[in-house]
N, C-alpha and C positions, 0 to 999 in steps of 0.2 A: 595432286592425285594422279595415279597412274593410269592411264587410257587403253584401254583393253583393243582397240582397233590401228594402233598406232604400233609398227613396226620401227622400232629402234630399240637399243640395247641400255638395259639399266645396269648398275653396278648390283651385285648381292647386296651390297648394305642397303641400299635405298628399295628393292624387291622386301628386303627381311623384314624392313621396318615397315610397309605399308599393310595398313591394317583389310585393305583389299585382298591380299593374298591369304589371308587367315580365315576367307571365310565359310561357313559351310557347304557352300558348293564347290571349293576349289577340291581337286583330286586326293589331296593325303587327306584330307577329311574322309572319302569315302572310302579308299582305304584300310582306314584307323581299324574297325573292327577284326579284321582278317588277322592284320600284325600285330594288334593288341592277343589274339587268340593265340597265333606264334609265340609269343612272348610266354603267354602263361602256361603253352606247354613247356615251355622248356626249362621254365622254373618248376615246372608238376617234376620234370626231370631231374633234375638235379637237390629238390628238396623234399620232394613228395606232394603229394594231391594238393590240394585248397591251400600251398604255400604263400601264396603269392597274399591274402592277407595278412601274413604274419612278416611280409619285410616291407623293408625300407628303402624304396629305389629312387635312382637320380637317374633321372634324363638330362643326359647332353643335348646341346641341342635345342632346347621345347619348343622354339618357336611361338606360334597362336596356344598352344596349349593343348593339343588333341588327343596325344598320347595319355599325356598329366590327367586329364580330364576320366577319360575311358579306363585309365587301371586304376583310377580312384573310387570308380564307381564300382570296379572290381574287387573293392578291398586295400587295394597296396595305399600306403601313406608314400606321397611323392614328392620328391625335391626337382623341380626344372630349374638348369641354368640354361641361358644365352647371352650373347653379348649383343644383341642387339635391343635398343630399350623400348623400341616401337612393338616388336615381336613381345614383349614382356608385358608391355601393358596388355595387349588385345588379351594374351593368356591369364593374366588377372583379370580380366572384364569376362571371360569365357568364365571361369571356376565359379566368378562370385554370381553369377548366370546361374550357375549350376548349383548354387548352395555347397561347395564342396570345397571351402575356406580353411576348414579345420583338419584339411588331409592332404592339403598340395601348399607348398611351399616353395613361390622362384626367389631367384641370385642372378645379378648380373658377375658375369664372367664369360672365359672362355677355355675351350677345352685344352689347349696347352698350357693353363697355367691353372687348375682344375684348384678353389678356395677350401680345400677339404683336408683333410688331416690324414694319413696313411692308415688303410684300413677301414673307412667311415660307413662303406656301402655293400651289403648283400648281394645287391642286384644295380648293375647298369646296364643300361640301355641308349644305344645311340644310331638311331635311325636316317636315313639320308643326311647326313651331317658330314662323315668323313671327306667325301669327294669334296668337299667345301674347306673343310680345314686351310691355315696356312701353313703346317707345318705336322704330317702325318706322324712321320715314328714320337715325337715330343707326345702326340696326342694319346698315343696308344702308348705309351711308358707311364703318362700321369694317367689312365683307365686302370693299368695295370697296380699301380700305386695306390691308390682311391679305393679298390678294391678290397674287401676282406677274403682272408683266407678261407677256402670254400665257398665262395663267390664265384655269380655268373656274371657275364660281361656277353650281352645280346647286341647283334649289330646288322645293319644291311646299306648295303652301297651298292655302286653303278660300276659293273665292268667297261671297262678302257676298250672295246670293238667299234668298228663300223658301224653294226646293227642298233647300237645303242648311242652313236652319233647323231644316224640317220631318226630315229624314233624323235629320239628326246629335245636331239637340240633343230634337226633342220627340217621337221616338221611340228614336232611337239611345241618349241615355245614359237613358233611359226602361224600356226594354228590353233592351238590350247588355250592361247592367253586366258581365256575366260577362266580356266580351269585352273590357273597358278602357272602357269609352265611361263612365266615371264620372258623377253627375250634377254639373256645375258645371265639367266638362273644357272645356267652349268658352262662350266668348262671342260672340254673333254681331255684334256692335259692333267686335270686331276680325277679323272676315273682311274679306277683301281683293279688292278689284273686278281684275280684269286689268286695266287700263286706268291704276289707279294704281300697283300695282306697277312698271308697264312703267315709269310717269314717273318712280317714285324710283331706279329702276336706271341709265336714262338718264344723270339728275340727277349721277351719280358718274362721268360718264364708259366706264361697260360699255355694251357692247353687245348688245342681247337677239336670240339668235339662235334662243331657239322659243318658246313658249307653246303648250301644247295640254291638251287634258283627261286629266284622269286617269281612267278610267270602270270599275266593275267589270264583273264576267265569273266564269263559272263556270269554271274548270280542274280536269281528273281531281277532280269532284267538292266543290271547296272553291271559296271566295270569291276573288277576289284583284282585284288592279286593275293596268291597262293604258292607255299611253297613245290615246288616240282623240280622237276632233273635238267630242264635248259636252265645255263647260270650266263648265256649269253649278252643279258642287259642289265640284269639286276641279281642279284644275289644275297641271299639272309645267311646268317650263321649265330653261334653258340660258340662260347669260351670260357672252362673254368681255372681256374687259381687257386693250386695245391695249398694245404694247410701248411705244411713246412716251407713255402716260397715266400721267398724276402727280395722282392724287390731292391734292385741295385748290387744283388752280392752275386 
């Protein structure tokens, strides 16, 4: 088990898989609701009001299951992959907790080799996962792919600054442990400039219809983050996929 007081660096595989990290205290837990609310505006956008229970989304990514959990409770039928199996159990132990069996569905995989047929999904979503990837543009071509036509594709990562060095990695998994910020959870060699992201979205044929920051705030009390105008450390965005775009031509 991983020792919450112990300063040494883990691998992501072994952070991903411990079911320490998944739990309701840790930080993307609390959260979940703010970007769970992101999310469903921007399918209110792109589909119209109360959409979001009428699709089919896969979460890249799922992790513990937090996301899967919260837009299931919202309505959306949800598919979580990860390739991690530790991360997929707690997210099956989390759902069947939850009674919510018959609306979430994980897969082991990974996001550059995505198990899904061209066209399969409404809506994707892939929340702190990119900056993890090993292989960005592959990931963002099979998103792109996975896609249906008139499909959203929701994302948020970590910008490649200082300031988001200094937060995340040499204070946050420094100090946070408690919180999930394990030591050795990010590398800052795969944070992601906005500017390149924008261009491997493009690059597929999506269309990037926002970019903005993610930034916290206090709410009744607790931590949480919210879309706003610094995109200094972290950053949300929106991407749709023209009905005539064919992937690869």
């Amino acid at each position: 088990m991983l020792k919450a007081l112990r300063v040494q660096k883990y691998s992501q595989a072994e952070i991903f898989a411990s079911p320490e990290v998944w739990t309701n205290s840790c930080l993307l837990q609390q959260i979940t609701p703010e970007r769970c609310d992101y999310i469903e505006r921007c399918v209110d956008k792109v589909f119209g009001r109360e959409a979001l229970r009428q699709q089919q989304v896969l979460e890249i990514g799922c992790g513990g299951g937090m996301i899967c959990q919260e837009l299931a409770h919202r309505g959306a039928e949800m598919v979580g992959l990860d390739p991690s199996a530790g991360a997929l159990q707690a997210a099956r132990e989390r759902i069947q907790k939850a009674g919510l069996g018959n609306s979430v569905h994980f897969d082991q995989g990974c996001a550059e080799s995505l198990p899904y047929a061209d066209g399969s999904f409404s809506v994707i979503v892939c929340l702190d996962v990119l900056e993890h990837v090993s292989d960005l543009p592959k990931t963002i071509w099979e998103i792109a792919r996975v896609l249906a036509p008139g499909g959203i594709f929701i994302f948020d990562t970590i910008n490649r600054t200082w300031l988001a060095r200094l937060i995340l990695i040499w204070i946050g998994e420094r100090f946070f442990q408690r919180w999930g910020l394990w030591p050795g959870l990010h590398d800052y060699h795969s944070f992601i400039k906005p500017r390149e992201l924008r261009a491997l979205i493009r690059a597929t044929h999506l269309q990037v219809r926002e970019m903005t920051g993610f930034m916290p705030s206090l709410s009744k009390g607790r931590l949480t983050l919210g879309s706003g105008w610094f995109m200094g450390v972290s950053y949300v965005g929106y991407a749709t996929k023209g009905r005539a775009a064919q992937i690869g031509q």
